[in-house]
C-alpha positions as CSV (number, residue, x, y, z in Angstrom):
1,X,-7.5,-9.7,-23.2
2,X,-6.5,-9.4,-19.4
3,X,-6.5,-5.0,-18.1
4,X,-3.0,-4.6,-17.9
5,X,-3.4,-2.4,-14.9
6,X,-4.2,-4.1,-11.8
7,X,-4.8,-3.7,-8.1
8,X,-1.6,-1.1,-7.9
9,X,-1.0,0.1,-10.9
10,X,1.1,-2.1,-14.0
11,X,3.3,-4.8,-12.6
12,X,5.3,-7.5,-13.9
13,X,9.0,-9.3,-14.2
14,X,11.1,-6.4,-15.3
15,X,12.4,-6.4,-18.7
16,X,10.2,-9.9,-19.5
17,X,7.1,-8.0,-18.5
18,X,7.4,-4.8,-18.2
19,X,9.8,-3.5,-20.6
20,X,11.6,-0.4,-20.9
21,X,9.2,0.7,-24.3
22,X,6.1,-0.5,-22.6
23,X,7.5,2.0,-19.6
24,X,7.9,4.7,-22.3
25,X,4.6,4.1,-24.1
26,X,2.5,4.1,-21.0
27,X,4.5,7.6,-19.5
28,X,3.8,9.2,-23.1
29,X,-0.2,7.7,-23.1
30,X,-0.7,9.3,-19.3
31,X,0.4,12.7,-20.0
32,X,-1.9,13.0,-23.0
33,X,-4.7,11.4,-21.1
34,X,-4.3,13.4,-18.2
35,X,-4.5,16.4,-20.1
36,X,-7.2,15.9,-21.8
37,X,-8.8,15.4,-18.2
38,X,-8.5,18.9,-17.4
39,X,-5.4,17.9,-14.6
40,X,-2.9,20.3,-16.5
41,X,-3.3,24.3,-16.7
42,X,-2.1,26.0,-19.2
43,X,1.6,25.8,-19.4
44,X,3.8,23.2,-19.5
45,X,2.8,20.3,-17.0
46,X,5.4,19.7,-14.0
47,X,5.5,15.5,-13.3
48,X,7.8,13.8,-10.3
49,X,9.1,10.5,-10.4
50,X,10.4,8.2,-7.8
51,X,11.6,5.1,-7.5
52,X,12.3,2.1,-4.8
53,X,16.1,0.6,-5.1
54,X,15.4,-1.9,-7.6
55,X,18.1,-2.7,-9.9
56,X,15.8,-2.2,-12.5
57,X,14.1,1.0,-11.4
58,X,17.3,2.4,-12.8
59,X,16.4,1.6,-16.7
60,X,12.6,2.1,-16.0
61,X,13.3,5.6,-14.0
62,X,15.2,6.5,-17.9
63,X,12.1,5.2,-19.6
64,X,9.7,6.8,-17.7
65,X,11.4,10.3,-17.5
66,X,12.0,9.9,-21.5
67,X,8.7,9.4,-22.2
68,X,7.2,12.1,-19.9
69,X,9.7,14.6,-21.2
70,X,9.1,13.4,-24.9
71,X,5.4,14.4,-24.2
72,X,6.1,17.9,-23.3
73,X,6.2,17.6,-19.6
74,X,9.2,18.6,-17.3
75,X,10.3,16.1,-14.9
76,X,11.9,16.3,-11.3
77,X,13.6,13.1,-10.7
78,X,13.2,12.6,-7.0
79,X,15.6,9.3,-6.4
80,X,14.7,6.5,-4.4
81,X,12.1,7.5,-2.2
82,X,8.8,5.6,-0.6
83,X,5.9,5.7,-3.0
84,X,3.9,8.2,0.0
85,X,6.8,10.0,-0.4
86,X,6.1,10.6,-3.8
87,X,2.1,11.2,-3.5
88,X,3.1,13.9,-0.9
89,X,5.6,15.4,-3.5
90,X,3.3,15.5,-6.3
91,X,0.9,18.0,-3.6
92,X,3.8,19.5,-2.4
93,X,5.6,20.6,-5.3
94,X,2.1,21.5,-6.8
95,X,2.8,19.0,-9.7
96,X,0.4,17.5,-12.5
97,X,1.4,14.3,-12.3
98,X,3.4,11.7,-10.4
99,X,5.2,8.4,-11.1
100,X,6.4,5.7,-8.4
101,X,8.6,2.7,-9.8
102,X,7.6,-0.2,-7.5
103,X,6.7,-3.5,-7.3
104,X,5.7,-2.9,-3.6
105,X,5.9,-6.4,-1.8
106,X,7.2,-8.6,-4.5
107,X,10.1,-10.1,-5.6
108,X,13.0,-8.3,-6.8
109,X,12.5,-8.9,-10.5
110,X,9.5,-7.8,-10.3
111,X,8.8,-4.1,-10.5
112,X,5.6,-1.7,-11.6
113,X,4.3,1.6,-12.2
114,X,1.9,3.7,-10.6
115,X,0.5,6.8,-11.3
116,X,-0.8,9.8,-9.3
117,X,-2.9,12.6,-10.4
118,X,-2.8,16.3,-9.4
119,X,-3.0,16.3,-5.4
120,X,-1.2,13.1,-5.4
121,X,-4.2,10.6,-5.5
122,X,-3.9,7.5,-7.6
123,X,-5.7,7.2,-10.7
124,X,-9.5,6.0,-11.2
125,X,-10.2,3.3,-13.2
126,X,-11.7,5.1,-16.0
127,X,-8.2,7.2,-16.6
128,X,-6.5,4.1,-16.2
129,X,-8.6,2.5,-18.9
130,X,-7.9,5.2,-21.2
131,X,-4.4,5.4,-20.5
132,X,-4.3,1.7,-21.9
133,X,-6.9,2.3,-24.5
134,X,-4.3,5.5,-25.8
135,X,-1.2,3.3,-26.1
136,X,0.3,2.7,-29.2
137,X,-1.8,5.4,-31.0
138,X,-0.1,8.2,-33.2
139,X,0.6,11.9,-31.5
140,X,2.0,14.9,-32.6
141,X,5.5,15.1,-30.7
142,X,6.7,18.7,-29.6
143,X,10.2,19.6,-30.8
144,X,12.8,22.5,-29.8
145,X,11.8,24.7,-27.0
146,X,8.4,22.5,-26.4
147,X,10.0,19.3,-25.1
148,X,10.2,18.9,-21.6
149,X,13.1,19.6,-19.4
150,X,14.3,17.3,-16.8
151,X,15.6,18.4,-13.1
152,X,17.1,16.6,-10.0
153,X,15.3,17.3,-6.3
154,X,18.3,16.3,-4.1
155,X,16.5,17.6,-1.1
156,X,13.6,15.6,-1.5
157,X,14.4,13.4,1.5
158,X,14.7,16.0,4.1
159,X,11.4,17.5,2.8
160,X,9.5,14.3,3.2
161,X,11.3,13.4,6.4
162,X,9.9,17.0,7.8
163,X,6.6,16.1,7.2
164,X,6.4,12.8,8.4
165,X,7.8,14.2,11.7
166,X,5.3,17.9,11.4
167,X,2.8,15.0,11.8
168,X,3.3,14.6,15.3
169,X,3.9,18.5,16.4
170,X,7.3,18.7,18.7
171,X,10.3,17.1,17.6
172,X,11.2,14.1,20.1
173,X,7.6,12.6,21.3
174,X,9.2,9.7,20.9
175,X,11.1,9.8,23.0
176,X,11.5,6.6,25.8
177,X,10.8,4.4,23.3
178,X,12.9,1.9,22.0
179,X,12.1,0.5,18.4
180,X,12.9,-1.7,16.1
181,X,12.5,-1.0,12.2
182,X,12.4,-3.3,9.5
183,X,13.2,-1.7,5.7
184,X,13.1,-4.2,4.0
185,X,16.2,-3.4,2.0
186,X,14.1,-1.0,0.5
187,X,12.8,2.4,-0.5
188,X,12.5,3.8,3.7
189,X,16.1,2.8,4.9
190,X,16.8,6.3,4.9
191,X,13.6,8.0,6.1
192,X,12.1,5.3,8.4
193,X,14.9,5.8,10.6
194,X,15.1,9.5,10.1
195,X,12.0,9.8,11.3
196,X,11.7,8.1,14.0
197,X,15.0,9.3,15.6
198,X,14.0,13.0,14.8
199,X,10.9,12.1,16.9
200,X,13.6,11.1,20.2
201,X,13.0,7.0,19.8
202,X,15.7,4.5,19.9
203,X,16.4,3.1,17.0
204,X,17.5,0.5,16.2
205,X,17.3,-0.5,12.1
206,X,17.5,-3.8,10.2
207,X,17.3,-4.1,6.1
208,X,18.3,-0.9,5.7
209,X,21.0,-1.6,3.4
210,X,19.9,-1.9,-0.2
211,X,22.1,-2.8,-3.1
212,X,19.4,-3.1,-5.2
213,X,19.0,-7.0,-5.4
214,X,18.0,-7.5,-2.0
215,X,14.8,-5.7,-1.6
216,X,11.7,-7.8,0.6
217,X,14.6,-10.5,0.4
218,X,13.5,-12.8,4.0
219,X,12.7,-9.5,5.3
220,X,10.0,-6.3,5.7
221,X,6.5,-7.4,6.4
222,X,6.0,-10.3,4.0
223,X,9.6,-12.1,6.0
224,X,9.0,-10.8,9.6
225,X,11.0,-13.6,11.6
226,X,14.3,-11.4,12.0
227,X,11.6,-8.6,13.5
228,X,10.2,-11.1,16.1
229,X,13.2,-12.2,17.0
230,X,15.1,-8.7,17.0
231,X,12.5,-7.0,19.3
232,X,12.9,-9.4,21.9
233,X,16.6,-9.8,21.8
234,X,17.0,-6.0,22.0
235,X,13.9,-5.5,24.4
236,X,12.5,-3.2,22.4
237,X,8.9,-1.8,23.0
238,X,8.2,-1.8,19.5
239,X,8.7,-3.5,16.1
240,X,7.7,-1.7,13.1
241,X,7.8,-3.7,9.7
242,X,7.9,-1.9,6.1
243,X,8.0,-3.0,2.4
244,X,9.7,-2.4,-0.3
245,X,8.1,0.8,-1.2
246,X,7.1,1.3,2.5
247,X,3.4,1.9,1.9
248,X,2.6,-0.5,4.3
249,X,3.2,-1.0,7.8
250,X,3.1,-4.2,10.4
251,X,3.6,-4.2,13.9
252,X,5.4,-6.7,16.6
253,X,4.6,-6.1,20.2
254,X,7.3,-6.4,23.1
255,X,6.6,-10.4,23.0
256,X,7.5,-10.8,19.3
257,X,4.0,-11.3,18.2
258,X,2.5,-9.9,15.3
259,X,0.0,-6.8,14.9
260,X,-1.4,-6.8,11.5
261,X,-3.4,-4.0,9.7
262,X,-6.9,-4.5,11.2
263,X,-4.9,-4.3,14.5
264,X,-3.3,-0.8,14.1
265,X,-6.9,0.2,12.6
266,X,-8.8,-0.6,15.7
267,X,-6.0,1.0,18.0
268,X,-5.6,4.6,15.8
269,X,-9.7,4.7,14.9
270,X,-10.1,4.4,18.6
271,X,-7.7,6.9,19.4
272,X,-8.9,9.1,16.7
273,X,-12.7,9.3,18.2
274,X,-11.6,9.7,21.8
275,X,-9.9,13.0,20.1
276,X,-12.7,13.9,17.9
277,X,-10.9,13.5,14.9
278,X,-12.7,10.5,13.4
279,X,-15.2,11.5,10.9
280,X,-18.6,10.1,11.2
281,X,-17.3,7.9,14.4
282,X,-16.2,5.5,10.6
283,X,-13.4,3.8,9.4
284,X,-13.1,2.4,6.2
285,X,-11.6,-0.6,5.4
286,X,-12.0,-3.4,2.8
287,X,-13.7,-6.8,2.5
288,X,-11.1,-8.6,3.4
289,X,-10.4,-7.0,7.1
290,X,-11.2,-9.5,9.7
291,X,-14.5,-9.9,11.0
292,X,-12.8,-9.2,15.1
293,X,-12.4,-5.7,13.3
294,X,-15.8,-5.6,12.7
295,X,-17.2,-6.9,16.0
296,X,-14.5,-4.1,17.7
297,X,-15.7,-1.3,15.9
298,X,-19.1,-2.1,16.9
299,X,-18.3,-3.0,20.6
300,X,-16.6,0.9,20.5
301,X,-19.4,2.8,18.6
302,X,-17.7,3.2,15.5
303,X,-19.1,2.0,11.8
304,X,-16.7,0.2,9.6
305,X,-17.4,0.7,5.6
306,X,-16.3,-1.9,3.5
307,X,-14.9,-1.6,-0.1
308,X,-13.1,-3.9,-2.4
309,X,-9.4,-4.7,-2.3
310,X,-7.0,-1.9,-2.6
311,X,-6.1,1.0,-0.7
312,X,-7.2,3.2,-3.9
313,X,-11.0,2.1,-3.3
314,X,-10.6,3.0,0.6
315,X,-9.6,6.0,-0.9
316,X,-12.0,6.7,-2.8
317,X,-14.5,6.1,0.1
318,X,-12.5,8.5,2.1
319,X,-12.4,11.4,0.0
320,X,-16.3,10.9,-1.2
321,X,-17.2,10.9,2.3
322,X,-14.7,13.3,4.6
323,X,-13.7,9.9,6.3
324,X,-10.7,10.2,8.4
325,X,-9.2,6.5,8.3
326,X,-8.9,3.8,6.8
327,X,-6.9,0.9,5.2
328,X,-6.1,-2.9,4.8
329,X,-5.4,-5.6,6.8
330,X,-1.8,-6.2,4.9
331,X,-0.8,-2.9,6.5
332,X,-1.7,-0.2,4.1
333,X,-3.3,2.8,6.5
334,X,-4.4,6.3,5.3
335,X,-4.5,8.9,8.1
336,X,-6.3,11.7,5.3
337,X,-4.7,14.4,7.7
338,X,-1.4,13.6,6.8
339,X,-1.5,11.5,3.6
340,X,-3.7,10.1,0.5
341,X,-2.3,7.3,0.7
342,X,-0.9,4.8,2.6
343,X,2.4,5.4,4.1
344,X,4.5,2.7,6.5
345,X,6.4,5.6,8.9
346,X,3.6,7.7,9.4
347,X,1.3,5.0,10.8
348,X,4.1,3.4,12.6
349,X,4.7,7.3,14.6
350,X,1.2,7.5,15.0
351,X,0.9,3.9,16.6
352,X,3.8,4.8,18.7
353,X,2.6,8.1,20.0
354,X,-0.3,6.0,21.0
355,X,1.6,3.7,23.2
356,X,3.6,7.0,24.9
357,X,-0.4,8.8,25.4
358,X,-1.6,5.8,27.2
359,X,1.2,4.3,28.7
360,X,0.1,1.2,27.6
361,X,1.9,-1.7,25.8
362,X,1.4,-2.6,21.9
363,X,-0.3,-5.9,23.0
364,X,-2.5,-4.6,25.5
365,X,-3.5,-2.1,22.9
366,X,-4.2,-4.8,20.4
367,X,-6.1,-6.9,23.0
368,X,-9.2,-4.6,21.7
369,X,-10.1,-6.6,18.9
370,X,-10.1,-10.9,18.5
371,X,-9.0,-11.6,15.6
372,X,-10.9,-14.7,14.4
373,X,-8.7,-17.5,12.7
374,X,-8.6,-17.0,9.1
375,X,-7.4,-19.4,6.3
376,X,-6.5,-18.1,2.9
377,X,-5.7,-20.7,-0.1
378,X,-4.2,-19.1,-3.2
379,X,-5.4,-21.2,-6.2
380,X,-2.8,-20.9,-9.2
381,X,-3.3,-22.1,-12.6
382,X,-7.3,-20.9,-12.9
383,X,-9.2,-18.8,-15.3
384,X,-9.7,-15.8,-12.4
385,X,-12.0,-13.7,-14.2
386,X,-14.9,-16.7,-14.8
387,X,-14.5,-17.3,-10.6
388,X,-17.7,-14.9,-10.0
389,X,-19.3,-16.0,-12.8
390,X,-19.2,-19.7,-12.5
391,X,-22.6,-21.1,-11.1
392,X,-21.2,-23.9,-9.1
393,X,-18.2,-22.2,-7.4
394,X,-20.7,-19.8,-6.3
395,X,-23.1,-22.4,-5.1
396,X,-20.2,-23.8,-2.9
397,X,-19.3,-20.4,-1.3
398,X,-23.2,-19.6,-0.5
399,X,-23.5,-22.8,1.3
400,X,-20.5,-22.5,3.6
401,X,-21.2,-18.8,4.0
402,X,-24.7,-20.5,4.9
403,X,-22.9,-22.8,7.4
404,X,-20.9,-20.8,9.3
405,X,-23.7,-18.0,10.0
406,X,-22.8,-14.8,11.7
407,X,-19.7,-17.0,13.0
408,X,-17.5,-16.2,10.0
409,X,-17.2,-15.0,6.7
410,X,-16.3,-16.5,3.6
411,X,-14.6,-14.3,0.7
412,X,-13.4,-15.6,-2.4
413,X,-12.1,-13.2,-4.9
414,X,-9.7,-13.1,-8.1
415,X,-5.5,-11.3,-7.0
416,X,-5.6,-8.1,-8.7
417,X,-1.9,-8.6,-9.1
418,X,-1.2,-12.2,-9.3
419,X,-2.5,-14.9,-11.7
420,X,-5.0,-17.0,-9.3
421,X,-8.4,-16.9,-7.5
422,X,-7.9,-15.9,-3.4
423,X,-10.1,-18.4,-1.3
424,X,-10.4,-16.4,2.4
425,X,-12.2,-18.3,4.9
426,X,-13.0,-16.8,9.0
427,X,-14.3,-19.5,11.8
428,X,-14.3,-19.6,15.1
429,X,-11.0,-22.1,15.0
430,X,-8.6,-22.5,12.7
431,X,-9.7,-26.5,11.5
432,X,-13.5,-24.8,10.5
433,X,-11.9,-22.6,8.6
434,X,-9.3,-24.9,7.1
435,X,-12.1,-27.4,6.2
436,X,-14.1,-24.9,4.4
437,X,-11.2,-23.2,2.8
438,X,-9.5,-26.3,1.1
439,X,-13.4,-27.6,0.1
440,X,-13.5,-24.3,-1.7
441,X,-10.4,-24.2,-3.4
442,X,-10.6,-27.9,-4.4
443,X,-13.7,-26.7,-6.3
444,X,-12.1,-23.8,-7.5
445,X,-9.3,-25.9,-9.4
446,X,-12.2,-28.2,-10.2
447,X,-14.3,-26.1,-12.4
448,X,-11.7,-23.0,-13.3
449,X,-8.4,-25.1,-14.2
450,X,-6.8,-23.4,-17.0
């Protein structure tokens, strides 16, 4: 039977997938589980729970707070709020445990649950496993004065807004800039913008009007066309793209051209030693960064670790080793200062702020690092969990790994979110990478077709 928590958390088509009783169940399941890992005191546990605009965060948000409350734990219902909005609630309001309703990047009728931890952090995978493992199992349910008690935070924007803008010391060091956000019709229309115009840019915001249908909707940083073109039109310095739960953050320079995660890592780690404030001269990032991130790092004097896919792991590699930064190449970038995990606005200041400190563009900035082509096949309709296992789809990736040397990189890995095998191939051009890439997924369909 497939873990039914993934990458990020649960996730699946809303009411086919994940249902308003599985939403219950798992609330009901993490409460006990987290208290039986020493994360409450002794009184009655505090949670927070937030939510993007999704139509059907609005029946999942009921769920959730049901089954929280129904467990003994009061509840502050925070709204619609970015999910690092929520991690820095959970911290803030010195809470047990935290809830995000999100689906992140995907589709609107799709939507999932995470879960944070005391301080914030996302969940390891043991408590995750036992979270699953405690579902559907019988409990002793509190009645009268022991059932939780549920609360609204109506000034849970301004809060997060105040720190995201704390993060850069005086209000308006913006300010001369002219940018160019991207909401996604999602869960940062109203901070994003906030933000940013607290900080003295120009602002000029696209997306930011949810209805709750149209989130990541030919927009954000999955849909970035309207971006290029918007920066240019408006001759903007600046084009920051968020998604739906604005945990991520992309990048368009003054040209319209795109600067993706491993991009704004090279730029803020860079920044960050020349201040002293990167932590081992390391930044962390995962497997699936570009090898031009790589090669930069090294040509600057600073040590990239690698960890699997998911900003939870670069986490994890963070907080074991006091590292300072870290993140993905799809946007997702932890500055541990500020946040524990990633957040969209708060990398998208900090990259900003950059610009203003050196008085240099976005793309000269982003000249630091080559980024090598890279070809990436998604291969549907596969068994994923038998593609490191399988002797002969291992064979295949050894020799072109073999083949292309210390030229590129070849990755191939099962989605942690999506039913099918990833096939990530780097070469010095784009048809070497194509060639291997489609050879390798050809044999993935080959041997893994379900």
């Amino acid at each position: 039977m497939a873990r039914l928590f993934g990458t990020d958390g649960v996730r699946g088509v809303a009411n086919k997938d994940l249902t308003a009783e599985l939403a219950l169940d798992l609330s009901v399941a993490a409460a006990h589980i987290l208290g039986e890992a020493g994360a409450f005191a002794d009184r009655r546990p505090l949670a927070v729970v937030g939510r993007d605009p999704r139509a059907s965060g609005e029946f999942l948000e009921a769920a959730v707070v049901a089954g929280l409350a129904s467990a003994g734990v009061d509840v502050v219902r925070l709204g619609v709020l970015p999910t690092p909005a929520t991690a820095f609630l959970v911290n803030h309001l010195g809470a047990d445990l935290g809830v995000m309703l999100s689906a992140s990047h995907n589709p609107m009728p799709d939507n999932g649950i995470k879960f944070f931890s005391r301080g914030g952090v996302k969940l390891d995978d043991y408590l995750e496993d036992a979270i699953e493992a405690r579902l559907g199992e019988d409990w002793v349910r509190p009645t009268g004065a022991s059932v939780g008690r549920i609360t609204d935070d109506l000034g849970a924007i301004e809060t997060y807004v105040a720190h995201l803008v704390s993060s850069l010391g005086t209000e308006g060091s913006l300010q001369g800039l002219k940018i160019v956000i991207d909401c996604a019709n999602g869960a940062a229309s109203v901070t994003a913008p906030e933000a940013f115009a607290a900080q003295g840019a120009d602002i000029v915001a696209i997306h930011a009007d949810p209805d709750g249908l149209n989130i990541n909707e030919n927009c954000g940083s999955t849909h970035m066309e309207d971006l290029f073109a918007r920066v240019v039109a408006e001759g903007a310095d600046l084009g920051i793209a968020l998604d739906g739960d604005a945990d991520r953050c992309l990048a368009v320079d003054h040209e319209g051209h795109l600067v993706n995660g491993d991009q704004i890592m090279a730029i803020l780690a860079i920044a960050m030693k020349e201040e002293h404030r990167l932590h081992s001269d390391t930044l962390v990032a995962t497997v699936m960064s570009n090898l031009g991130l790589i090669n930069a790092m090294r040509d600057n004097g600073i040590r990239v670790d690698q960890t699997k896919v998911g900003d939870r792991y670069v986490l994890e590699s963070m907080n074991a080793n006091g590292f300072a930064l870290g993140g993905e190449q799809s946007g997702h970038v932890i500055i541990s200062e500020y946040a524990n995990t990633g957040d969209g606005t708060l990398t998208g200041l900090h990259l900003a702020a950059r610009m203003l400190a050196t008085g240099r563009t976005l793309a000269d900035l982003a000249s630091v690092m080559t980024v090598l082509p890279q070809v990436m096949i998604n291969v549907r309709g596969v068994d994923k969990l038998r593609a490191g296992i399988d002797t002969e789809v291992q064979s295949a990736v050894s020799a072109a790994a073999r083949t292309l040397g210390d030229n590129g990189r070849v990755l191939l890995r099962p989605s942690g979110t999506e039913p099918l095998v990833r096939v990530m191939v780097e070469a010095p051009t784009e048809q070497i990478a194509r060639e291997h890439a489609e050879s390798l997924a050809a044999k993935v369909r080959e041997r893994l077709s379900l």
